[in-house]
N, CA, C and O atoms as a GROMACS GRO file, in nm:
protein
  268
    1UNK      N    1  15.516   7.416  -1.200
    1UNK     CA    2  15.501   7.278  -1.154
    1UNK      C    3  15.352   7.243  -1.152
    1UNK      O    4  15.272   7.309  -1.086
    2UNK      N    5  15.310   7.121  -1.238
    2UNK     CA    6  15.152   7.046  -1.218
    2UNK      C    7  15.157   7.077  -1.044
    2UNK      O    8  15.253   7.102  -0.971
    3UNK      N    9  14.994   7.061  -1.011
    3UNK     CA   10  14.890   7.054  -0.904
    3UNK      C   11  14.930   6.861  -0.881
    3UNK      O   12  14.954   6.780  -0.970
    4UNK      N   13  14.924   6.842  -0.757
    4UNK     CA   14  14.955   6.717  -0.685
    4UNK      C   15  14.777   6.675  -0.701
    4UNK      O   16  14.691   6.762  -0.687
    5UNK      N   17  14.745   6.537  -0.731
    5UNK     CA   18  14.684   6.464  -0.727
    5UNK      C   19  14.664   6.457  -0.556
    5UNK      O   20  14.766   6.446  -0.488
    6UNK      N   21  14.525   6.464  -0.486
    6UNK     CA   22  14.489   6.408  -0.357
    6UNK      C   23  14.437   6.220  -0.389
    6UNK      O   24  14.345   6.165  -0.450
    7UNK      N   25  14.553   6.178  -0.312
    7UNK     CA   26  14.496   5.990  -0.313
    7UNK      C   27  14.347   5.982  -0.252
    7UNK      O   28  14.302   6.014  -0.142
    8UNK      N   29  14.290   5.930  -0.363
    8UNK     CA   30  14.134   5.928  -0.374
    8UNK      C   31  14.078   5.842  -0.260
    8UNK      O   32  13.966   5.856  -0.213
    9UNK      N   33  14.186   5.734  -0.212
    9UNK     CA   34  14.140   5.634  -0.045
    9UNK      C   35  14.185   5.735   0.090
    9UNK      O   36  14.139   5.733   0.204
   10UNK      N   37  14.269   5.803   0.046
   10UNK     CA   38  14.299   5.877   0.180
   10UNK      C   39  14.205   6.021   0.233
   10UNK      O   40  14.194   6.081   0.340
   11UNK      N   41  14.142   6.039   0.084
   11UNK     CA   42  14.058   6.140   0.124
   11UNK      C   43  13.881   6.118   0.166
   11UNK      O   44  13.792   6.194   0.203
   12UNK      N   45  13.890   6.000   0.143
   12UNK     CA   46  13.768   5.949   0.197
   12UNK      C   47  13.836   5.864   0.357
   12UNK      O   48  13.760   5.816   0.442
   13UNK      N   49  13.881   5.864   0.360
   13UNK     CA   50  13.942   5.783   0.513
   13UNK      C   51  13.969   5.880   0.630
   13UNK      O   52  13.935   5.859   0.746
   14UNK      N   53  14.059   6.033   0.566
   14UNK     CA   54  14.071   6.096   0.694
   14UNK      C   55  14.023   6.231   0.666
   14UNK      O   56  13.987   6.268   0.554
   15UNK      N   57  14.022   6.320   0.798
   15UNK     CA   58  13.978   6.454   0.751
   15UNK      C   59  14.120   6.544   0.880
   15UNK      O   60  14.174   6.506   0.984
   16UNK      N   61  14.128   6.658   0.802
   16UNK     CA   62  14.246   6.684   0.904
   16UNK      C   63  14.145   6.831   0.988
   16UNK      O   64  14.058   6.914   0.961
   17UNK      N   65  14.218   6.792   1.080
   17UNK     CA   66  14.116   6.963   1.220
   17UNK      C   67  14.119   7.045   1.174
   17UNK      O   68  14.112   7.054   1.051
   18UNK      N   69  14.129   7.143   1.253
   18UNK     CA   70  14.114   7.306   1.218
   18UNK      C   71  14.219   7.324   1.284
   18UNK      O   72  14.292   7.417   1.252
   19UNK      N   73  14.246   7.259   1.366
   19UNK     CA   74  14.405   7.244   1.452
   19UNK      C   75  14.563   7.190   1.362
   19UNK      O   76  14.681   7.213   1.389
   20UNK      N   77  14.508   7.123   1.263
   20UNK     CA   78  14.596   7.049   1.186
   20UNK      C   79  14.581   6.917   1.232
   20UNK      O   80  14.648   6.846   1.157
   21UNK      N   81  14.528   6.853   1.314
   21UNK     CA   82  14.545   6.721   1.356
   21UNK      C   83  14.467   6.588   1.209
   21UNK      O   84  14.393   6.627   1.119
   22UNK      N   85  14.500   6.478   1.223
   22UNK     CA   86  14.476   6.390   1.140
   22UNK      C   87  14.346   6.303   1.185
   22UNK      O   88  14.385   6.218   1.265
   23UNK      N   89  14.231   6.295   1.166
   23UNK     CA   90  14.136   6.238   1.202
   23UNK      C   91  14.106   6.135   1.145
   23UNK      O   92  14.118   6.157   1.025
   24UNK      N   93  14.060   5.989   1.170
   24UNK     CA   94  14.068   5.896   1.150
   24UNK      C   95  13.897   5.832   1.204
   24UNK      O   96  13.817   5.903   1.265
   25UNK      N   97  13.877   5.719   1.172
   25UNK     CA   98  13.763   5.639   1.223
   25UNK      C   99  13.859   5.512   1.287
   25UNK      O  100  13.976   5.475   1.286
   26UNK      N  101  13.726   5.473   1.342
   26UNK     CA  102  13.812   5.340   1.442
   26UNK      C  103  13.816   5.182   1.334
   26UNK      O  104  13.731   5.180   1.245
   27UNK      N  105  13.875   5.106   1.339
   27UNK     CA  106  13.876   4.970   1.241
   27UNK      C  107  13.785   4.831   1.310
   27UNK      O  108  13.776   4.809   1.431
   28UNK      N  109  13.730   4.760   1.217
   28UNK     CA  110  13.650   4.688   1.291
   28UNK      C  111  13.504   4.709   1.293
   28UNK      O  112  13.431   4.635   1.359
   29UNK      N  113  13.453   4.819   1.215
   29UNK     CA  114  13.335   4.852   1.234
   29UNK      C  115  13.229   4.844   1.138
   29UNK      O  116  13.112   4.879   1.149
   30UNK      N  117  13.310   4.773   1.010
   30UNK     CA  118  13.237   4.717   0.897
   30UNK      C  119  13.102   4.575   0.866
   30UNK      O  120  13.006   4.560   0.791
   31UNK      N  121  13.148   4.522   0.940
   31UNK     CA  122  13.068   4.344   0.915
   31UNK      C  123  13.058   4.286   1.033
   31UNK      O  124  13.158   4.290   1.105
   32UNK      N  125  12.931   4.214   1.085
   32UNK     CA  126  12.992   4.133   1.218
   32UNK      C  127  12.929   4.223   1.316
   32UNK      O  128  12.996   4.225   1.419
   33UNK      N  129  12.800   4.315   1.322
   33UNK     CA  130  12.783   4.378   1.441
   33UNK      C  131  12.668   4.344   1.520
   33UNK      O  132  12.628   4.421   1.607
   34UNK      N  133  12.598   4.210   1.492
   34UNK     CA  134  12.506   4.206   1.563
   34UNK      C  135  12.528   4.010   1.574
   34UNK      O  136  12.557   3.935   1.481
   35UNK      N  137  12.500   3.971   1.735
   35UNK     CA  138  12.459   3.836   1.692
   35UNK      C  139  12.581   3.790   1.793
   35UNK      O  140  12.599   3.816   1.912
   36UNK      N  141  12.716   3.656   1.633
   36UNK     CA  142  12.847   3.622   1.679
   36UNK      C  143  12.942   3.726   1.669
   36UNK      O  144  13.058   3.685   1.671
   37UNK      N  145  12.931   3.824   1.662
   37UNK     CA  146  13.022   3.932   1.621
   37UNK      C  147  13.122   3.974   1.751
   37UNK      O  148  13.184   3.906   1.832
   38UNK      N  149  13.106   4.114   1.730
   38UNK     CA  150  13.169   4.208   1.855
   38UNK      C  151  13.092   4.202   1.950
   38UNK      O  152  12.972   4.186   1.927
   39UNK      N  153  13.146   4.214   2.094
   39UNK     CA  154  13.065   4.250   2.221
   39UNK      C  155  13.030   4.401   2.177
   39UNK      O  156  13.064   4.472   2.082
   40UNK      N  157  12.958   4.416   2.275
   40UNK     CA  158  12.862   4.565   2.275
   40UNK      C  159  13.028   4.663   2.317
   40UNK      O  160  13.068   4.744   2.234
   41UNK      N  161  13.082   4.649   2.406
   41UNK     CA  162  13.222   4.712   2.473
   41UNK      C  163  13.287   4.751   2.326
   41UNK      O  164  13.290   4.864   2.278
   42UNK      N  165  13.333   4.642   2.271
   42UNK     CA  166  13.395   4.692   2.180
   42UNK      C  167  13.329   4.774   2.038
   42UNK      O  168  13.392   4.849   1.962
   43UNK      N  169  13.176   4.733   2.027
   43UNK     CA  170  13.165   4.842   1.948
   43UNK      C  171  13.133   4.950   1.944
   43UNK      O  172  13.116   5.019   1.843
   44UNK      N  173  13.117   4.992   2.101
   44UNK     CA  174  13.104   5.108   2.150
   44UNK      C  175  13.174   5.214   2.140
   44UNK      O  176  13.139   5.327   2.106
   45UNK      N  177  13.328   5.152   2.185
   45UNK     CA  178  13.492   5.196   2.197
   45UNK      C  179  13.479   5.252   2.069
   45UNK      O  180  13.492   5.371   2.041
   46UNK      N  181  13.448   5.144   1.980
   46UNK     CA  182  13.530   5.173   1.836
   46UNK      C  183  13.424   5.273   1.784
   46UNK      O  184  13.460   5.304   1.670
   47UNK      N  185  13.295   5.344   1.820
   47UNK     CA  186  13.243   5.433   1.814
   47UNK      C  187  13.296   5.583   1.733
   47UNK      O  188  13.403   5.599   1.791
   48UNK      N  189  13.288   5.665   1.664
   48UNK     CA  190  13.302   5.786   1.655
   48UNK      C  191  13.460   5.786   1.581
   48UNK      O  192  13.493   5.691   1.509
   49UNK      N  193  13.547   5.895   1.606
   49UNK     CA  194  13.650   5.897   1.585
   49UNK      C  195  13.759   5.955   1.646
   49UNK      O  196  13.730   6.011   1.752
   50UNK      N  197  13.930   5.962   1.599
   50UNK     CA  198  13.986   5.936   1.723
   50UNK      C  199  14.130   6.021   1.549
   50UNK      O  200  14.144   6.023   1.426
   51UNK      N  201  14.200   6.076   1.698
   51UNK     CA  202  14.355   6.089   1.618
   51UNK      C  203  14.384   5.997   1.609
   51UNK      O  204  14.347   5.900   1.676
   52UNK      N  205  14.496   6.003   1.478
   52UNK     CA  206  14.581   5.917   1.386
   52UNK      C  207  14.702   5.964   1.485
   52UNK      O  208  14.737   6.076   1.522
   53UNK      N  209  14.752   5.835   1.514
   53UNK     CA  210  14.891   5.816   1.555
   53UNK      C  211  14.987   5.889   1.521
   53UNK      O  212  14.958   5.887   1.401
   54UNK      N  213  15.073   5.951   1.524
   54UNK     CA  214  15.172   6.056   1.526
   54UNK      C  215  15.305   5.986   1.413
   54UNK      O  216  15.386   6.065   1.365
   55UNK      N  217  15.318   5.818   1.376
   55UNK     CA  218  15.388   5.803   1.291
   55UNK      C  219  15.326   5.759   1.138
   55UNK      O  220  15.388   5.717   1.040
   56UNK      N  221  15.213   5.778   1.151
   56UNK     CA  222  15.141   5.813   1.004
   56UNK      C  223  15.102   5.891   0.982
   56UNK      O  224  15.022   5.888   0.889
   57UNK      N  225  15.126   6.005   1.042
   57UNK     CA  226  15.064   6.174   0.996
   57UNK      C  227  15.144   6.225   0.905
   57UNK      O  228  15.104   6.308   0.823
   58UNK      N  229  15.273   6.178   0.912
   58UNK     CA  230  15.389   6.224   0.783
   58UNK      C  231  15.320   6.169   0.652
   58UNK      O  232  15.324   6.243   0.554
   59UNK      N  233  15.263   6.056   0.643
   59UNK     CA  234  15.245   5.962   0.532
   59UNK      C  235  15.102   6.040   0.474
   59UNK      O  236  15.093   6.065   0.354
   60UNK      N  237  14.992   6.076   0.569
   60UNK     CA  238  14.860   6.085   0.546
   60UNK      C  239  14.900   6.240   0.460
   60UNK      O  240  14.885   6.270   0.342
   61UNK      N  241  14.942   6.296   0.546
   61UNK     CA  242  14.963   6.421   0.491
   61UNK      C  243  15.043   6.467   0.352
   61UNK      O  244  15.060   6.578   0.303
   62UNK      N  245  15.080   6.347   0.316
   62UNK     CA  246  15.183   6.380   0.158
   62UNK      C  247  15.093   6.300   0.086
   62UNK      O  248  15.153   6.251  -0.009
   63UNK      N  249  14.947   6.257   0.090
   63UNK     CA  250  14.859   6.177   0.041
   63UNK      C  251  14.756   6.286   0.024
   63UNK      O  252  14.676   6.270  -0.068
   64UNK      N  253  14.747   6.383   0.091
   64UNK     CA  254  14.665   6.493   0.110
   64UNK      C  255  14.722   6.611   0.075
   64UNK      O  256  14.760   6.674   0.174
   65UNK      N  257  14.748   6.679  -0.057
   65UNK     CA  258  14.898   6.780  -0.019
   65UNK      C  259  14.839   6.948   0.005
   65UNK      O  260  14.907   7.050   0.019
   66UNK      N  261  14.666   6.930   0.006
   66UNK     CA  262  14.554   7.048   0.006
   66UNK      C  263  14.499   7.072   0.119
   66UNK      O  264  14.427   7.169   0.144
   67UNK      N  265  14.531   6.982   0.196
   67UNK     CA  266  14.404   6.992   0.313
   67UNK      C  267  14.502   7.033   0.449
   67UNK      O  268  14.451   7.050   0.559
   0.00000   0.00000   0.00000
């Protein structure tokens, strides 16, 4: 059987633990950060990164079939 292709957006988007968990960045953190934008609160929050929700880890992970 061919080697599975890794989806080239999903592997720049998540990284999975050493635990197996699905790591993600927060949304919102592109355009808009200084001025009329976001309050300081929220771009604080959305800071760093955070687990992926537990009903897209099935999806991320058949997008990733190496990691």
């Amino acid at each position: 059987m061919p080697k599975l292709k890794t989806h080239s957006g999903a592997k720049k988007r998540f990284k999975i633990s050493k635990n197996g968990k699905v790591i993600r960045a927060h949304a919102n953190m592109s355009h808009l950060l200084n001025g009329h934008g976001k309050t300081a609160k929220t771009k604080r929050h959305a800071r760093g990164t955070t687990v992926t929700d537990k009903t897209s880890v099935a999806a991320v992970r058949k997008m990733m079939p190496y990691n």
